[in-house]
Biopython code that builds the backbone (N, CA, C, O; Angstrom):
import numpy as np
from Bio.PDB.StructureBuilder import StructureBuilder

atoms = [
    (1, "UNK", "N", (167.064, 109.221, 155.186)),
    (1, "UNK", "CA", (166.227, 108.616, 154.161)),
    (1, "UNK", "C", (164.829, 108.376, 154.737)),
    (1, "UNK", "O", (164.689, 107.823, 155.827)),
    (2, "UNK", "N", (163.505, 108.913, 153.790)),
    (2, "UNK", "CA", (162.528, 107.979, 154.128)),
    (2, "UNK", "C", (161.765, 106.571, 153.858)),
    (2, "UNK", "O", (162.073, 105.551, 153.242)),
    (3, "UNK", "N", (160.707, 106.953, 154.549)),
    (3, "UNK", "CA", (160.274, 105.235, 154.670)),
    (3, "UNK", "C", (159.440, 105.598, 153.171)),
    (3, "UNK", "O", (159.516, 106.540, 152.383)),
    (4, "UNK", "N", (159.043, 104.992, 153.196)),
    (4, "UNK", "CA", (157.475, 104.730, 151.775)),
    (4, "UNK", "C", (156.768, 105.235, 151.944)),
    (4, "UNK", "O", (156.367, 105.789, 150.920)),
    (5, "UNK", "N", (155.991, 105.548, 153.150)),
    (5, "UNK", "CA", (155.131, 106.154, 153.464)),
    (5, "UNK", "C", (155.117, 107.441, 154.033)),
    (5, "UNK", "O", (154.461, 108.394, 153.614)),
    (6, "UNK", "N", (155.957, 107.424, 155.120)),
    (6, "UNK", "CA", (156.294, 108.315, 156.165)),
    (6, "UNK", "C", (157.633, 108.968, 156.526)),
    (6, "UNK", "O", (158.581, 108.185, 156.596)),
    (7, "UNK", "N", (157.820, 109.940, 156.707)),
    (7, "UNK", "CA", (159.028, 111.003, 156.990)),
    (7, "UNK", "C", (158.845, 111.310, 158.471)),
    (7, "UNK", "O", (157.715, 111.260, 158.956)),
    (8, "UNK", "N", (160.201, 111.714, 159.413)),
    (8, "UNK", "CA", (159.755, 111.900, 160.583)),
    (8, "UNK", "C", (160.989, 113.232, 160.296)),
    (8, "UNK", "O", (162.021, 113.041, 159.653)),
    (9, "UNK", "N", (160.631, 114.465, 160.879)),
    (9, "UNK", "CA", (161.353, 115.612, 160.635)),
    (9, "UNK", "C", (161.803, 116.047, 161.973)),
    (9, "UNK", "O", (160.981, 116.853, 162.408)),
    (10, "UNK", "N", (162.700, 115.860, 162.746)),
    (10, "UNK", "CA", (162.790, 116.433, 164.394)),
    (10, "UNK", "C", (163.740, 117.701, 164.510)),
    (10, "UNK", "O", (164.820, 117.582, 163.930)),
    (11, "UNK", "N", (163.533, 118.725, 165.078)),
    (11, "UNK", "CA", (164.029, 119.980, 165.079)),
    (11, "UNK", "C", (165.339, 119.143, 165.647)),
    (11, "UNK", "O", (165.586, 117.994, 166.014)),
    (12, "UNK", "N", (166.208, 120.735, 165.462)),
    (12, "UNK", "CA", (167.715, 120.276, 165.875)),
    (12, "UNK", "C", (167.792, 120.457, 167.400)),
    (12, "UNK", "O", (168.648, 119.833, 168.026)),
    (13, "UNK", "N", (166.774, 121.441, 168.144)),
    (13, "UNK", "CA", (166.948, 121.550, 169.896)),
    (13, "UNK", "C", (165.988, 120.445, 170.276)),
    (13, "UNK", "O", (165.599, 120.503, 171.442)),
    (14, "UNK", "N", (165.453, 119.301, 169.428)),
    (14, "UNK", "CA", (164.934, 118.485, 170.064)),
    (14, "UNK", "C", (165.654, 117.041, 169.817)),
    (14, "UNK", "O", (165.357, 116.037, 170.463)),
    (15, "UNK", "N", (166.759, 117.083, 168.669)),
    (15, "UNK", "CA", (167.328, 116.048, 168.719)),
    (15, "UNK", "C", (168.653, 115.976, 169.423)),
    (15, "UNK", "O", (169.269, 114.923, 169.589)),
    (16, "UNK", "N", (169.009, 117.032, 169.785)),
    (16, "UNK", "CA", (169.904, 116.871, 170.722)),
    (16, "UNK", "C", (169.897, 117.394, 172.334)),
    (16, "UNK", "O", (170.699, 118.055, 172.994)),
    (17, "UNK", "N", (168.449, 116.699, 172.670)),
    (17, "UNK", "CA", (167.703, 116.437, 173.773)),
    (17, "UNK", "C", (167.738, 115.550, 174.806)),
    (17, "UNK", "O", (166.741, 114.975, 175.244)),
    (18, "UNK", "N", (168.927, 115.409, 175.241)),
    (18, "UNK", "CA", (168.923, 113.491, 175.639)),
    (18, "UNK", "C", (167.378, 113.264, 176.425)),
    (18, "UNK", "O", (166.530, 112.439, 176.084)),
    (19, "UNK", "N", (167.292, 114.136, 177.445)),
    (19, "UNK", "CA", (166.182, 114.003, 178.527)),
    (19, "UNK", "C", (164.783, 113.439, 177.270)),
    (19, "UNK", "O", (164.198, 112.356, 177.263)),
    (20, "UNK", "N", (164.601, 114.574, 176.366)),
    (20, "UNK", "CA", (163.592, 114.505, 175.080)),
    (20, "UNK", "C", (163.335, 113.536, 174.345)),
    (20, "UNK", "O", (162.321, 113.206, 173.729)),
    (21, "UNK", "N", (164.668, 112.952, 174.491)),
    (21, "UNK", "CA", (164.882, 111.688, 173.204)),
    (21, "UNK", "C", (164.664, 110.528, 173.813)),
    (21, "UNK", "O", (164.428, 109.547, 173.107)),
    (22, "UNK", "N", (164.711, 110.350, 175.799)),
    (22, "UNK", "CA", (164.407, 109.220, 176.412)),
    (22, "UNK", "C", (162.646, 109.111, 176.343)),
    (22, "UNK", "O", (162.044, 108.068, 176.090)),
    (23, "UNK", "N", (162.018, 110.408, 176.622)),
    (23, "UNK", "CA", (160.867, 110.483, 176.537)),
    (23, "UNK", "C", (160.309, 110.169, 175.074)),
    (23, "UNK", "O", (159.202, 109.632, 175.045)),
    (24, "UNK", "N", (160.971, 110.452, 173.788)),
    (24, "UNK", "CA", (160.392, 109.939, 172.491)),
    (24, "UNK", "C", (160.244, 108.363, 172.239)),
    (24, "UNK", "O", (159.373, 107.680, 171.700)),
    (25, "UNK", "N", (161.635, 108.040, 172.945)),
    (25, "UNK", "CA", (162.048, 106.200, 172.805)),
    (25, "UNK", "C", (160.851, 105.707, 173.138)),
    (25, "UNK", "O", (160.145, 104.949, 172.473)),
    (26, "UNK", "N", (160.511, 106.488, 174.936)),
    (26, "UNK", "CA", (159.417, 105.422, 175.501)),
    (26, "UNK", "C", (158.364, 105.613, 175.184)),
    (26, "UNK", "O", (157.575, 104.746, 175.560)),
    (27, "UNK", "N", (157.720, 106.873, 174.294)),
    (27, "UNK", "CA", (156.300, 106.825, 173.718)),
    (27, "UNK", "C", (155.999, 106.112, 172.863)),
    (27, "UNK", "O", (154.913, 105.532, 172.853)),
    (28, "UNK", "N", (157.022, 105.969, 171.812)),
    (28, "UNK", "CA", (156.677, 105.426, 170.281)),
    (28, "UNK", "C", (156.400, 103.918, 170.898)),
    (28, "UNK", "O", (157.029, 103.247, 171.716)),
    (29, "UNK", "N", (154.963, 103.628, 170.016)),
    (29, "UNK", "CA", (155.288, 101.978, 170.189)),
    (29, "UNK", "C", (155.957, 101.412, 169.338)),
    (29, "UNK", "O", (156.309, 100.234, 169.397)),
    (30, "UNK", "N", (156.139, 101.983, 168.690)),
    (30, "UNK", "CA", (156.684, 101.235, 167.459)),
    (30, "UNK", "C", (158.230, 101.423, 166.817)),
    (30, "UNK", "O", (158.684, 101.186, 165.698)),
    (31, "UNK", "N", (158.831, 101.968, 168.067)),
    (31, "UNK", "CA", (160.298, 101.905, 168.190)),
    (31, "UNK", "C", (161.398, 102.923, 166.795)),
    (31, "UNK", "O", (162.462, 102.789, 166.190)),
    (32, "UNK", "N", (160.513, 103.676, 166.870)),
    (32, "UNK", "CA", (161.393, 104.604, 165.413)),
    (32, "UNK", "C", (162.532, 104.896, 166.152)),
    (32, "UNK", "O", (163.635, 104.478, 165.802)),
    (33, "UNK", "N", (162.260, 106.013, 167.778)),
    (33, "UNK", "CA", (163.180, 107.130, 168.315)),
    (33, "UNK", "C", (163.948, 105.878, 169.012)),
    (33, "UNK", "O", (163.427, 104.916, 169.577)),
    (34, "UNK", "N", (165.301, 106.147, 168.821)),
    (34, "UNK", "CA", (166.392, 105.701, 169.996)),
    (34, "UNK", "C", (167.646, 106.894, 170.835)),
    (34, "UNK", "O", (168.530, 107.699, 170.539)),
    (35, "UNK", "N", (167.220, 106.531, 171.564)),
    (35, "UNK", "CA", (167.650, 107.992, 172.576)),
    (35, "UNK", "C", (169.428, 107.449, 173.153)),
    (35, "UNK", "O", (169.875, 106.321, 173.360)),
    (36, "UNK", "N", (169.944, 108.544, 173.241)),
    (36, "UNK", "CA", (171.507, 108.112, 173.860)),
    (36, "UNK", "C", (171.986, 109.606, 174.809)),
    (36, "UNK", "O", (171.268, 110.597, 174.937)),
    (37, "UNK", "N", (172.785, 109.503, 175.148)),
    (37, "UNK", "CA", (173.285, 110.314, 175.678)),
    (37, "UNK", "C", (173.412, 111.713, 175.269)),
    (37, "UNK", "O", (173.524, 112.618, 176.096)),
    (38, "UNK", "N", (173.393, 111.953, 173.682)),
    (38, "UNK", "CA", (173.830, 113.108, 173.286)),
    (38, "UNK", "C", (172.662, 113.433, 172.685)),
    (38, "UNK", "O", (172.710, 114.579, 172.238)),
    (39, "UNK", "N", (171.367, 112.742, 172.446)),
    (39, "UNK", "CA", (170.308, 112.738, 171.980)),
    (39, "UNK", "C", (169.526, 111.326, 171.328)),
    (39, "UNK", "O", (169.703, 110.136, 171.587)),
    (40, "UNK", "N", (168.452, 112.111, 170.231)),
    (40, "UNK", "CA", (167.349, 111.279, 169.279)),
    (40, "UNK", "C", (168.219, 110.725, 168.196)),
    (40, "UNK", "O", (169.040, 111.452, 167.636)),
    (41, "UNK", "N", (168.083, 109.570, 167.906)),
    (41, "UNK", "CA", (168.506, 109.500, 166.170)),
    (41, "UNK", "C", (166.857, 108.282, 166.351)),
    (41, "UNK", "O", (166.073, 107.923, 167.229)),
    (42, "UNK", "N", (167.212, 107.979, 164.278)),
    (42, "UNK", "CA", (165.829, 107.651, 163.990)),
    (42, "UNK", "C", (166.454, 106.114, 163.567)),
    (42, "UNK", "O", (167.516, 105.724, 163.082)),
    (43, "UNK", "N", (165.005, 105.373, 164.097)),
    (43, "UNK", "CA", (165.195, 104.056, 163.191)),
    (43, "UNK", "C", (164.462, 103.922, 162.324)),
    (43, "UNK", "O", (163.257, 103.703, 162.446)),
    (44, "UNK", "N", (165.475, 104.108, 160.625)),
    (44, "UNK", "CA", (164.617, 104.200, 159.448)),
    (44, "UNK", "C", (164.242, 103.264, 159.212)),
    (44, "UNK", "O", (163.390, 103.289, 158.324)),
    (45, "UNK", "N", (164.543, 102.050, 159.724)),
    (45, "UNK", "CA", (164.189, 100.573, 159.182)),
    (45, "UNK", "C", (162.885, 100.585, 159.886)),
    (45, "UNK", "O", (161.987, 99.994, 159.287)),
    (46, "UNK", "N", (162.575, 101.134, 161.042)),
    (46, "UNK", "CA", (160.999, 101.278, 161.387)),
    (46, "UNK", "C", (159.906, 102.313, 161.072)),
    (46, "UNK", "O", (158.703, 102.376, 161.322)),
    (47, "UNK", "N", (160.895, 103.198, 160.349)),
    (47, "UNK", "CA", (159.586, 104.036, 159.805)),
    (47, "UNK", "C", (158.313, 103.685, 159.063)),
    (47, "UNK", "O", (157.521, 104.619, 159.185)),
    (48, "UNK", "N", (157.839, 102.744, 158.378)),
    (48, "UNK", "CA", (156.903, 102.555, 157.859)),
    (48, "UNK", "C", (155.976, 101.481, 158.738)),
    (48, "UNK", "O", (155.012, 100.850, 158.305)),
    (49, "UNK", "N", (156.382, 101.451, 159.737)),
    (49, "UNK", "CA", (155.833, 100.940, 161.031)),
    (49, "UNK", "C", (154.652, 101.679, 162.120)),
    (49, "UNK", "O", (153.812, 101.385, 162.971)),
    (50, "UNK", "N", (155.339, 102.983, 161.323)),
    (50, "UNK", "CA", (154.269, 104.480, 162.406)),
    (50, "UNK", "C", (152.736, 103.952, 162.208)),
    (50, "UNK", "O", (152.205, 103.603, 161.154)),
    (51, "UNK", "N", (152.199, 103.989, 163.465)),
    (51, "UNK", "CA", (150.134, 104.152, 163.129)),
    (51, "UNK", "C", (149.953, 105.374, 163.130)),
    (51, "UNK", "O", (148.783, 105.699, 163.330)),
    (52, "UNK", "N", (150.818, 106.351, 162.950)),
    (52, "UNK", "CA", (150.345, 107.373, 162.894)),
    (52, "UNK", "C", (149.477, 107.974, 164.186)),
    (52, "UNK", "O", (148.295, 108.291, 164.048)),
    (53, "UNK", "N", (150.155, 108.093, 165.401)),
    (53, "UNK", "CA", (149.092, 107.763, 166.898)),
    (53, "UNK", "C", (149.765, 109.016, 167.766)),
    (53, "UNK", "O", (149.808, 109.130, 168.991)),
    (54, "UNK", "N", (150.340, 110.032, 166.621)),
    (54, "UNK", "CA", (151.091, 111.273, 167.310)),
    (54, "UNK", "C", (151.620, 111.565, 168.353)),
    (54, "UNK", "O", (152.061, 112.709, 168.461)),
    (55, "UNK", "N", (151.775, 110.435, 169.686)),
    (55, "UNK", "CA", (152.336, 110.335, 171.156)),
    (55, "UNK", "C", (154.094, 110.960, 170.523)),
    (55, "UNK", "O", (154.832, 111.553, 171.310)),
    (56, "UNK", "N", (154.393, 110.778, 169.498)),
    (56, "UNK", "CA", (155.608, 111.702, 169.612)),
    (56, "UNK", "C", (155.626, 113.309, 169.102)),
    (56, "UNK", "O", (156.292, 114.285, 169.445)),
    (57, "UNK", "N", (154.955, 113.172, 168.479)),
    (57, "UNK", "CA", (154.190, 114.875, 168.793)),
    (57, "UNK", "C", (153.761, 115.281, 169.321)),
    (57, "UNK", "O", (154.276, 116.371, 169.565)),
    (58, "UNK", "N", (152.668, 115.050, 169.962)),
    (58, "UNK", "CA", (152.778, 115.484, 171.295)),
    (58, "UNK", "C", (153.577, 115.885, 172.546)),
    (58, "UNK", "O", (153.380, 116.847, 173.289)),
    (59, "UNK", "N", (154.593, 114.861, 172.618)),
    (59, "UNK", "CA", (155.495, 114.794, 173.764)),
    (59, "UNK", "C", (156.576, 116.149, 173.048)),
    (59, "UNK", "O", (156.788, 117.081, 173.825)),
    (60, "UNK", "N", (156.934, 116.203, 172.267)),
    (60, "UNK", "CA", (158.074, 117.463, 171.794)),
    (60, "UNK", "C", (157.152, 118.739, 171.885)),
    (60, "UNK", "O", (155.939, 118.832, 171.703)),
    (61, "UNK", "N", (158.020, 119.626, 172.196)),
    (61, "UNK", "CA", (156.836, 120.733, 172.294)),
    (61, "UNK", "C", (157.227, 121.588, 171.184)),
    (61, "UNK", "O", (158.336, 121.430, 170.673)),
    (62, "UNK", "N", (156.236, 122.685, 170.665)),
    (62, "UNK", "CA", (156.446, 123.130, 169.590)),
    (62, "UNK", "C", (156.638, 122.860, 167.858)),
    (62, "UNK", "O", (157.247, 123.454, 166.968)),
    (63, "UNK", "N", (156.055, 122.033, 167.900)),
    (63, "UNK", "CA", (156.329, 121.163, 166.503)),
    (63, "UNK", "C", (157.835, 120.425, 166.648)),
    (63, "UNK", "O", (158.256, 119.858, 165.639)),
    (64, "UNK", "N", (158.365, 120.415, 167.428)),
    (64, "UNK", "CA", (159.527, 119.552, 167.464)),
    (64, "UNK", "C", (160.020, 118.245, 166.368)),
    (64, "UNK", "O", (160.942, 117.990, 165.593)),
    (65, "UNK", "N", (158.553, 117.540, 166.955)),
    (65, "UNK", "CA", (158.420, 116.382, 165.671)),
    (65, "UNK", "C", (157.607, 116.625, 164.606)),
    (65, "UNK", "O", (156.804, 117.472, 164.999)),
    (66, "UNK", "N", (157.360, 116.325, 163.389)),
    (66, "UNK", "CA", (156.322, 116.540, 162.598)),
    (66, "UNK", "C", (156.386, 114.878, 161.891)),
    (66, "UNK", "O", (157.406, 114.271, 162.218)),
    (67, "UNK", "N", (155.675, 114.310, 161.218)),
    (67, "UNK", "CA", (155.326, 113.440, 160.541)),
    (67, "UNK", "C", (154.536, 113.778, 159.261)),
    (67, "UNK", "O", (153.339, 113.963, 159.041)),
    (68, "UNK", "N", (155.755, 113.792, 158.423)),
    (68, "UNK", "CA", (155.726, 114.320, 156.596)),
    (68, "UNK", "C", (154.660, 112.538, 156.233)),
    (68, "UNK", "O", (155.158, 111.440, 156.485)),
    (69, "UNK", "N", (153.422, 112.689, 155.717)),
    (69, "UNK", "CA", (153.133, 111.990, 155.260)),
    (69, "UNK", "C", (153.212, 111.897, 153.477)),
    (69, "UNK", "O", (152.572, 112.574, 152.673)),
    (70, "UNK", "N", (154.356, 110.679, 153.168)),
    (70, "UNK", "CA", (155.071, 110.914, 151.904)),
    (70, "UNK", "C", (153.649, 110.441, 150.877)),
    (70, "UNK", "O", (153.924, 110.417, 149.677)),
    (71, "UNK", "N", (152.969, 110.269, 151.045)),
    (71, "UNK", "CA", (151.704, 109.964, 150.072)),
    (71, "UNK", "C", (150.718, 111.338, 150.152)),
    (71, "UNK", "O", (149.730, 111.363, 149.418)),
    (72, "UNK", "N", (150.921, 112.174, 150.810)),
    (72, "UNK", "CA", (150.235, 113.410, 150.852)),
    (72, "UNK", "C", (150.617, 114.496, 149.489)),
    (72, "UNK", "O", (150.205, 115.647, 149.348)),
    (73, "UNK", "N", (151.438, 113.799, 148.662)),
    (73, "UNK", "CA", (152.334, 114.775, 148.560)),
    (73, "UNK", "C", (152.540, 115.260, 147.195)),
    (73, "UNK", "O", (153.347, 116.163, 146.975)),
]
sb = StructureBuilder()
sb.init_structure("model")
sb.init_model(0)
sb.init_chain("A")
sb.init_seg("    ")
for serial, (resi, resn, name, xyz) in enumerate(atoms, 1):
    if name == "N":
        sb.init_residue(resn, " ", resi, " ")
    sb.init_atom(name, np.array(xyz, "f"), 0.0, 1.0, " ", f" {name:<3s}", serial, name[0])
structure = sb.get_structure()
């Protein structure tokens, strides 16, 4: 589900990334990615929390992450 504002879309070789998904946890400030052993899952209750500050796009390579802005739309 998305937030109100914002969608976070993560490829499937990046959500089941554990190494990927520790590196997403610790970029976001704002705590969307939680990383485990087998990978990324999302915290939807923080999605509308994003500044929009792309440190998790960046860090995935290849469009891995994208950020659907749901007011674009």
């Amino acid at each position: 589900m998305a937030g109100l504002f914002i969608d976070i879309v993560v490829s499937d070789a990046v959500q089941s990334d554990a190494a990927l998904a520790k590196k997403l946890e610790d970029v976001c400030p704002v705590n969307i990615f939680r990383a485990s052993d087998v990978g990324v899952a999302i915290d939807e209750s923080n999605l509308d929390e994003c500044v929009l500050c792309d440190l998790c796009t960046e860090a995935a390579p290849g469009g891995g992450v994208r950020i659907v802005k749901l007011y674009e739309a």
